[in-house]
C-alpha positions as CSV (number, residue, x, y, z in Angstrom):
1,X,-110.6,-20.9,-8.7
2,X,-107.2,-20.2,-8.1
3,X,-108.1,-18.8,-4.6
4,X,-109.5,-21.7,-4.1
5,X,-107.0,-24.2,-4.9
6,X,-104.4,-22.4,-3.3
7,X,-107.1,-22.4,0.3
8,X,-107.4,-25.9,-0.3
9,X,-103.5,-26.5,-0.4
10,X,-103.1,-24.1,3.1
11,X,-105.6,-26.5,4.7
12,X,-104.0,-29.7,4.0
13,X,-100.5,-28.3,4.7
14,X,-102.3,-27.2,7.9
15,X,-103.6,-30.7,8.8
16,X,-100.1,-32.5,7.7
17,X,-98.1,-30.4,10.1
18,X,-100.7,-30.7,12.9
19,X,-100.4,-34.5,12.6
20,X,-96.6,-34.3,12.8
21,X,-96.9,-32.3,15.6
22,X,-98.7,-35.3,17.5
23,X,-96.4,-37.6,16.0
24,X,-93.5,-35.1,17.2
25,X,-95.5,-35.1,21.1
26,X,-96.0,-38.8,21.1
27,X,-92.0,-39.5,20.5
28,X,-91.2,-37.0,22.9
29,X,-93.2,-38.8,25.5
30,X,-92.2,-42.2,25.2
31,X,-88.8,-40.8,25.2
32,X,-89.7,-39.2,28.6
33,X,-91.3,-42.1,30.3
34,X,-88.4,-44.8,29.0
35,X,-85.6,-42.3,30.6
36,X,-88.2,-42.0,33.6
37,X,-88.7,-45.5,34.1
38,X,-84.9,-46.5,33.0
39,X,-83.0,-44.1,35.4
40,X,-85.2,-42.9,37.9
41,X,-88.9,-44.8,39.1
42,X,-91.2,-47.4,38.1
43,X,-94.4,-48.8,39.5
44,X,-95.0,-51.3,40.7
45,X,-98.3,-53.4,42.2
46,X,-98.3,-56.0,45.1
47,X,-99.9,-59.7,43.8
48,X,-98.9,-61.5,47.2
49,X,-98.6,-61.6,50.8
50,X,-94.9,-62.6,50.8
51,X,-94.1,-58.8,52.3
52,X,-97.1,-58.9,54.8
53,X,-97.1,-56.8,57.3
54,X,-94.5,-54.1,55.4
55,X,-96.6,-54.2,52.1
56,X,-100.3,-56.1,51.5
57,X,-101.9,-57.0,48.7
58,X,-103.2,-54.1,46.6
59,X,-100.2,-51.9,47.1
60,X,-98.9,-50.1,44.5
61,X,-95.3,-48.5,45.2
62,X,-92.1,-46.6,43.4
63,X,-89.3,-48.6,43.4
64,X,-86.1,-45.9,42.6
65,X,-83.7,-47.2,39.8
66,X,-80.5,-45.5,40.8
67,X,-80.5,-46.5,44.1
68,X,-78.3,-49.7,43.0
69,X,-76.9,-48.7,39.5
70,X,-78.2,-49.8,36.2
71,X,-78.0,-52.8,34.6
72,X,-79.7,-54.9,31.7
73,X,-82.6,-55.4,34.2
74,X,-83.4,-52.2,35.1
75,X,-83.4,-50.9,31.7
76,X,-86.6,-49.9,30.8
77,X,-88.8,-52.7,28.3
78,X,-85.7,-55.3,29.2
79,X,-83.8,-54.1,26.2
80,X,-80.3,-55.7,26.8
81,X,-78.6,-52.6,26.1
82,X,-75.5,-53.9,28.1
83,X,-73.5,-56.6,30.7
84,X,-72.9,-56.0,34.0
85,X,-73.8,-53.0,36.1
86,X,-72.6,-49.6,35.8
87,X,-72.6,-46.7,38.5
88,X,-73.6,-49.9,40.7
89,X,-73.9,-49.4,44.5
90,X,-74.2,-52.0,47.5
91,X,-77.2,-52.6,48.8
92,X,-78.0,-52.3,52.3
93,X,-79.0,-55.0,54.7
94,X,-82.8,-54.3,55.8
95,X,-84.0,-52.9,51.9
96,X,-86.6,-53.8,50.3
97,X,-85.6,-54.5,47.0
98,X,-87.3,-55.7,43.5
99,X,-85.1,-58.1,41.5
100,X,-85.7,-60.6,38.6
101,X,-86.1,-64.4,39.9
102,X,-82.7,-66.5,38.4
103,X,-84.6,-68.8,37.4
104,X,-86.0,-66.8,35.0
105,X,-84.5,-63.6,34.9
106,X,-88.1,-62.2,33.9
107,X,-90.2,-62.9,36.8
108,X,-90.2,-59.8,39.0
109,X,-90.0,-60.2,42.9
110,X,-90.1,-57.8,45.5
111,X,-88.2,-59.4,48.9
112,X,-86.1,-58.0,51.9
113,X,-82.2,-57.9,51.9
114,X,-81.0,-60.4,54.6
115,X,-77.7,-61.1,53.5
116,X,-75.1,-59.6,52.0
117,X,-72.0,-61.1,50.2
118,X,-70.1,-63.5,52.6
119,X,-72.8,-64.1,54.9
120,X,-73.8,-66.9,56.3
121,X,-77.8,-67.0,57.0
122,X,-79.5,-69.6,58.9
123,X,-83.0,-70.1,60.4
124,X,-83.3,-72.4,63.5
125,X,-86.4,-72.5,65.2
126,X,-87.7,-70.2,63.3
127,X,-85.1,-67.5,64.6
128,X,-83.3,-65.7,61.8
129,X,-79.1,-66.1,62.3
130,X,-76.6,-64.3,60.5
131,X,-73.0,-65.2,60.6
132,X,-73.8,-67.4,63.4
133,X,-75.1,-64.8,65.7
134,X,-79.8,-65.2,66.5
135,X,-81.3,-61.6,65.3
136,X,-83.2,-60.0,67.8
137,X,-86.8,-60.4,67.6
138,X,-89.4,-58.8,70.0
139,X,-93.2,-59.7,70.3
140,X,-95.5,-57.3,69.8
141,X,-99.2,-57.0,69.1
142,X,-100.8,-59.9,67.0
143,X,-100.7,-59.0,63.2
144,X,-104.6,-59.0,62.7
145,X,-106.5,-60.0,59.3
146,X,-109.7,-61.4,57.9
147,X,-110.0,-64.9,55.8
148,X,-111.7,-65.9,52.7
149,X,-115.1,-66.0,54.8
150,X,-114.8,-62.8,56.7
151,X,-113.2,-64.5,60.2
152,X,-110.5,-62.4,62.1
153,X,-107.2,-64.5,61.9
154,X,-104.7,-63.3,64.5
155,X,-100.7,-63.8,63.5
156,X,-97.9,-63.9,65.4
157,X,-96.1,-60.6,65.0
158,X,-92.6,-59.6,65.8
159,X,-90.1,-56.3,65.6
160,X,-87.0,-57.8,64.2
161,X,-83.6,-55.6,63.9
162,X,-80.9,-56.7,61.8
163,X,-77.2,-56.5,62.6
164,X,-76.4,-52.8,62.3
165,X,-79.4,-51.5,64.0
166,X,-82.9,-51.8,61.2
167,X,-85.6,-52.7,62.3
168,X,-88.7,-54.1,60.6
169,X,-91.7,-56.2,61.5
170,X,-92.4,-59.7,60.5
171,X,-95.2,-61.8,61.0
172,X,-94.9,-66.0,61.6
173,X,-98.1,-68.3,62.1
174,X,-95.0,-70.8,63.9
175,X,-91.6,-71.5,64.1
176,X,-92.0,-75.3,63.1
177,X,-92.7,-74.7,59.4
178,X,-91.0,-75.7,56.0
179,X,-89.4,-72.8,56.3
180,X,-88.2,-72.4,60.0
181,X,-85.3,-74.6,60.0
182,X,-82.7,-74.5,57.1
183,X,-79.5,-75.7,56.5
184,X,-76.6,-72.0,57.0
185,X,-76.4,-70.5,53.9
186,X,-73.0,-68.6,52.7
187,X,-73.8,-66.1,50.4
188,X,-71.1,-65.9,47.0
189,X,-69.8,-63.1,46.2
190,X,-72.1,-60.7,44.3
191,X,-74.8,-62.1,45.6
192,X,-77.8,-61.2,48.2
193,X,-80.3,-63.3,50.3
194,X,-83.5,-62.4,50.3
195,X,-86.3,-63.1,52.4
196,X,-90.1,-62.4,52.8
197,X,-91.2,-60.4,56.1
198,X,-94.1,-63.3,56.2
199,X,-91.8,-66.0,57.0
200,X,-94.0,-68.9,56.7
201,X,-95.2,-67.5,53.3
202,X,-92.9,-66.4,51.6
203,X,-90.9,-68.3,48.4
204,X,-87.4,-67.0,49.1
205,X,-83.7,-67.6,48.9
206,X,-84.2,-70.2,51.8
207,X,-86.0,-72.4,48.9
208,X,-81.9,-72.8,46.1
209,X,-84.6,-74.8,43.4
210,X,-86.7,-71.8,43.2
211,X,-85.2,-68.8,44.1
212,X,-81.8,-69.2,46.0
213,X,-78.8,-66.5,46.0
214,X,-79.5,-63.6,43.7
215,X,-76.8,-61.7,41.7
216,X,-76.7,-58.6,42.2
217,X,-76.8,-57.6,38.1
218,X,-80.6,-58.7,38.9
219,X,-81.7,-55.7,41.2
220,X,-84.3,-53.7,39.4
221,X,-84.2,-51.4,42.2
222,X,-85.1,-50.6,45.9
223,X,-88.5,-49.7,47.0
224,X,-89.6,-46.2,48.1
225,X,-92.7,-45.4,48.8
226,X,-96.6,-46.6,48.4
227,X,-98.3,-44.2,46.0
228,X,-101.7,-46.0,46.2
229,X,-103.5,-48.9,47.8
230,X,-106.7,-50.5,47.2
231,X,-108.4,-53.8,49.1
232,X,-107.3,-57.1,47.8
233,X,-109.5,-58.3,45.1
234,X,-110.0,-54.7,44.0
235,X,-108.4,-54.1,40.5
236,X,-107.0,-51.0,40.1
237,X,-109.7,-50.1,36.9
238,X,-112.6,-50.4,39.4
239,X,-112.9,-46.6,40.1
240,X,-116.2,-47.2,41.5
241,X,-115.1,-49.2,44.2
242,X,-112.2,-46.6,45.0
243,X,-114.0,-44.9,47.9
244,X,-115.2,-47.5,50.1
245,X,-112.1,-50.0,49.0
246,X,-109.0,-47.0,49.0
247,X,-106.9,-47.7,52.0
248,X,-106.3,-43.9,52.9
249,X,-104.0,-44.5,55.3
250,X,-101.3,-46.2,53.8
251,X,-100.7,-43.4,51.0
252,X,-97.3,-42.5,50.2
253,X,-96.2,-44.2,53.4
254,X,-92.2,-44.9,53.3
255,X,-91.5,-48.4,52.7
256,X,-89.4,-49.3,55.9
């Protein structure tokens, strides 16, 4: 009996430390994923066309999260651990960057760096103008896509290159939208302009009530790199439309 007992007791002393083990495993692993997604790379997924041509619907990227510094809004969860930013570095002019809306300071957005502190940014015409001088834009090929129904729409599409040499492509169905004429902006200090690479669809700092100048404590972090990219209206659970819906070619392309 005693033998028993005593195999009894062994047993449950077995299963009690094998559950602390997975409890032990567990912590360890969120503890690893919040460091990994604090101070180094998060996902994120594309829900608009705002970016279109540089990133579609259906992308799914890294964004780095020492690229900038860290502050309360890169901190993994949103925990405000602290004020400010610490280790913080500039932005370039030409990044792609994902910050939190003002408005809000939840809403995550995912925009091109125009201008920088000081600036002043003005569209005319549909021509983008920084500090008073019109940014090259070249015409290229039609940016080509499909509607609702299936029909090939053709865009306008232009290679635009920002003072101090980057280059990216834009698209713009005209240059006598909403959006195409503005009043010349002058960044604040510790601030950034952001804009959309589709310029007629794109809710931006051109539009102050809705997104305007954004601090720069708001940068999550600057894009990196598409890990994965699926068809629009494919959701990422529907593995069974992976292999005719998986855009192959745009895997772990650099976002430029």
């Amino acid at each position: 009996m005693t033998m028993n007992r005593e195999t009894a007791l062994t047993g449950k002393s077995k299963e009690t430390g094998g559950f602390a083990e997975t409890v032990k495993t567990v912590f360890y692993a969120v503890i690893i994923a919040f460091g990994v997604r604090t101070f180094a790379f998060e996902p994120f997924n594309i829900p608009s066309g705002s970016m279109i041509p540089t990133l579609l619907i259906g992308d799914y990227l890294f964004v780095s999260k020492f690229s900038y510094g860290y502050s309360k809004y890169t901190v993994g969860f949103g925990l405000p651990l602290f004020e400010g930013r610490i280790m913080g570095h500039a932005p370039e002019r030409g990044d792609v960057a994902v910050f939190k809306l003002p408005r809000d300071n939840k809403t995550d957005y995912i925009k091109r760096v125009i201008g920088l502190p000081g600036d002043t940014v003005q569209v005319t015409g549909g021509v983008l103008h920084i500090n008073g001088q019109p940014v090259k834009r070249e015409r290229i090929e039609d940016y080509v896509s499909r509607d609702a129904l299936g029909r090939e729409v053709r865009i306008a599409q232009y290679v635009e290159t920002l003072p101090g040499g980057r280059s990216h492509r834009i698209i713009e169905e005209s240059d006598n939208g909403p959006l195409d004429n503005t009043p010349a902006f002058k960044v604040p200090a510790n601030h950034l302009f952001m804009m959309g690479d589709n310029r007629d669809n794109s809710l931006d700092s051109r539009v102050p009530s809705q997104v305007g100048y954004v601090p720069m404590e708001n940068l999550v972090g600057r894009a990196e790199f598409l890990f994965f990219s699926l068809e629009d209206g494919t959701r990422f659970f529907e593995v069974w439309r992976w292999p005719a819906d998986l855009r192959f070619s745009r895997l772990f392309n650099a976002v430029k």
